[in-house]
C-alpha positions as CSV (number, residue, x, y, z in Angstrom):
1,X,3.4,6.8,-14.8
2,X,3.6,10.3,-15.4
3,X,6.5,12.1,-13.4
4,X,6.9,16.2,-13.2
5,X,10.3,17.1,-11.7
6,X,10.5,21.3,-10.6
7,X,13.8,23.0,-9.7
8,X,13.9,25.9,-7.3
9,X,16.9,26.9,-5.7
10,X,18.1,23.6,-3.4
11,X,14.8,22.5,-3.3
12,X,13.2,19.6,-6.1
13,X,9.4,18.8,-6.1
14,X,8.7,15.4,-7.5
15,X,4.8,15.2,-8.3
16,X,3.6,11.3,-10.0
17,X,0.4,10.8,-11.5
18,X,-1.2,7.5,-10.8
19,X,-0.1,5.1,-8.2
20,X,2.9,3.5,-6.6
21,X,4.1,-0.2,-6.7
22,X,7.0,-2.1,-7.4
23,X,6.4,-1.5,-11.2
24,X,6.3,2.4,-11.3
25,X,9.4,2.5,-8.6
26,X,12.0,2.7,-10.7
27,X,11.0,5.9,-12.8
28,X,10.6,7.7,-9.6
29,X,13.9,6.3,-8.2
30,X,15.7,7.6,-11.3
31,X,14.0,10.9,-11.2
32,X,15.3,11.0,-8.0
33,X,18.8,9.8,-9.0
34,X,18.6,12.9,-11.6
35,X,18.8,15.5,-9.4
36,X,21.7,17.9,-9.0
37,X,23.8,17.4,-6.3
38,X,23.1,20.9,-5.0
39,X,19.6,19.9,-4.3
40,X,19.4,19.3,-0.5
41,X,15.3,19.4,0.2
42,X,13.2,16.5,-2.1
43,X,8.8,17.5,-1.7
44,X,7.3,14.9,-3.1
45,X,4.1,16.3,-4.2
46,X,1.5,13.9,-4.0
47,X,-1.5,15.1,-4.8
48,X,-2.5,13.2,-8.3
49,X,-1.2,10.0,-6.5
50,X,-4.7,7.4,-6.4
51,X,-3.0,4.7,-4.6
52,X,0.8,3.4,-3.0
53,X,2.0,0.1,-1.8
54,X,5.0,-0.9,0.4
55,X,6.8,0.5,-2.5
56,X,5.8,4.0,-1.9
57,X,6.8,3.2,1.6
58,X,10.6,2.2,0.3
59,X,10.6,5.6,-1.8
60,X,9.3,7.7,1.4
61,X,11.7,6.3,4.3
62,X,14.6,4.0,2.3
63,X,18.0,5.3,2.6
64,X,19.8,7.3,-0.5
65,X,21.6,5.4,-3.1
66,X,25.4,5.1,-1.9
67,X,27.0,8.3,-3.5
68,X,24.0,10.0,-3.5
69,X,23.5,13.1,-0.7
70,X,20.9,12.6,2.0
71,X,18.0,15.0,1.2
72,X,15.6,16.2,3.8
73,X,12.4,14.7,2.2
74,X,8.5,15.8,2.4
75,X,5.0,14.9,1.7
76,X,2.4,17.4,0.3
77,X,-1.0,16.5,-1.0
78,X,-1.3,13.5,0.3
79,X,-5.1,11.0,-0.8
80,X,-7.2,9.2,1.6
81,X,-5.3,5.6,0.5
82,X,-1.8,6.8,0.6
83,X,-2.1,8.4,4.0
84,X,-3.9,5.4,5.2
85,X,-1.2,3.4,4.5
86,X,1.8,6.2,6.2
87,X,-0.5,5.5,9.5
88,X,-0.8,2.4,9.7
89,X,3.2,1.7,9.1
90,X,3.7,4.3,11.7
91,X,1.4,2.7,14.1
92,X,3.0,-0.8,13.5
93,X,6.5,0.7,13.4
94,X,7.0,4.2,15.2
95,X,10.6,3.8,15.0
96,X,11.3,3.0,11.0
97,X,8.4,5.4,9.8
98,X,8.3,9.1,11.3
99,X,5.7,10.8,10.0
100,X,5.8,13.9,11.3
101,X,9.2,14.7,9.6
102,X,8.2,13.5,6.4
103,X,4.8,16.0,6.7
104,X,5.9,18.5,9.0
105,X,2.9,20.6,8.6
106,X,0.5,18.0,9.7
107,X,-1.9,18.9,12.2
108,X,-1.4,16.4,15.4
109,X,-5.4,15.5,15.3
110,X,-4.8,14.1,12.0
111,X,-1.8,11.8,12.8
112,X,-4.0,10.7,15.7
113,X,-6.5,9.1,13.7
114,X,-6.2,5.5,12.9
115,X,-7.0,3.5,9.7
């Protein structure tokens, strides 16, 4: 998996290439675990992302590593499969998976649809 880590300001964009499972987790936890401390807003930029699992699912909504600072955390770009997947843990279990925090921007209609 190919990871691209961008730094502006407090805010880090994370942006994979390929897909997520339990393999390619930990390169994106570490890139994670990288960032500066000051770094308070994590996008992760998913727009060359083909396909997630429940691991992408434990990256999205799992809690920080203890020491680490809570980020607010974001969704762009998201594919057909991976937003599939986001609606359907939502649908099943409203309380663990908010979507509309983690993609503010999203229209409702969208978030209406079902898989």
């Amino acid at each position: 998996m190919n990871v691209t880590t961008t730094i502006t300001g407090t805010t880090a964009r994370i942006t994979p290439q390929g897909e997520i499972d339990l393999e390619t987790l930990p390169p994106l936890r570490a890139a994670v675990d990288r960032l500066p401390l000051h770094v308070t807003d994590l996008l992760w930029d998913l727009e060359h992302l083909s396909f997630t699992d429940v691991a992408g699912l434990r990256l999205l909504f799992g809690p920080a590593p203890q020491g680490e600072p809570q980020r607010r955390t974001t969704v762009t770009g998201l594919q057909d499969q991976p937003l599939q997947l986001l609606l359907l843990a939502a649908d099943l279990f409203p309380m663990a998976y908010d979507i509309p925090r983690l993609i503010p921007d999203t229209p409702a209609g969208l978030l209406a649809r079902r898989p």
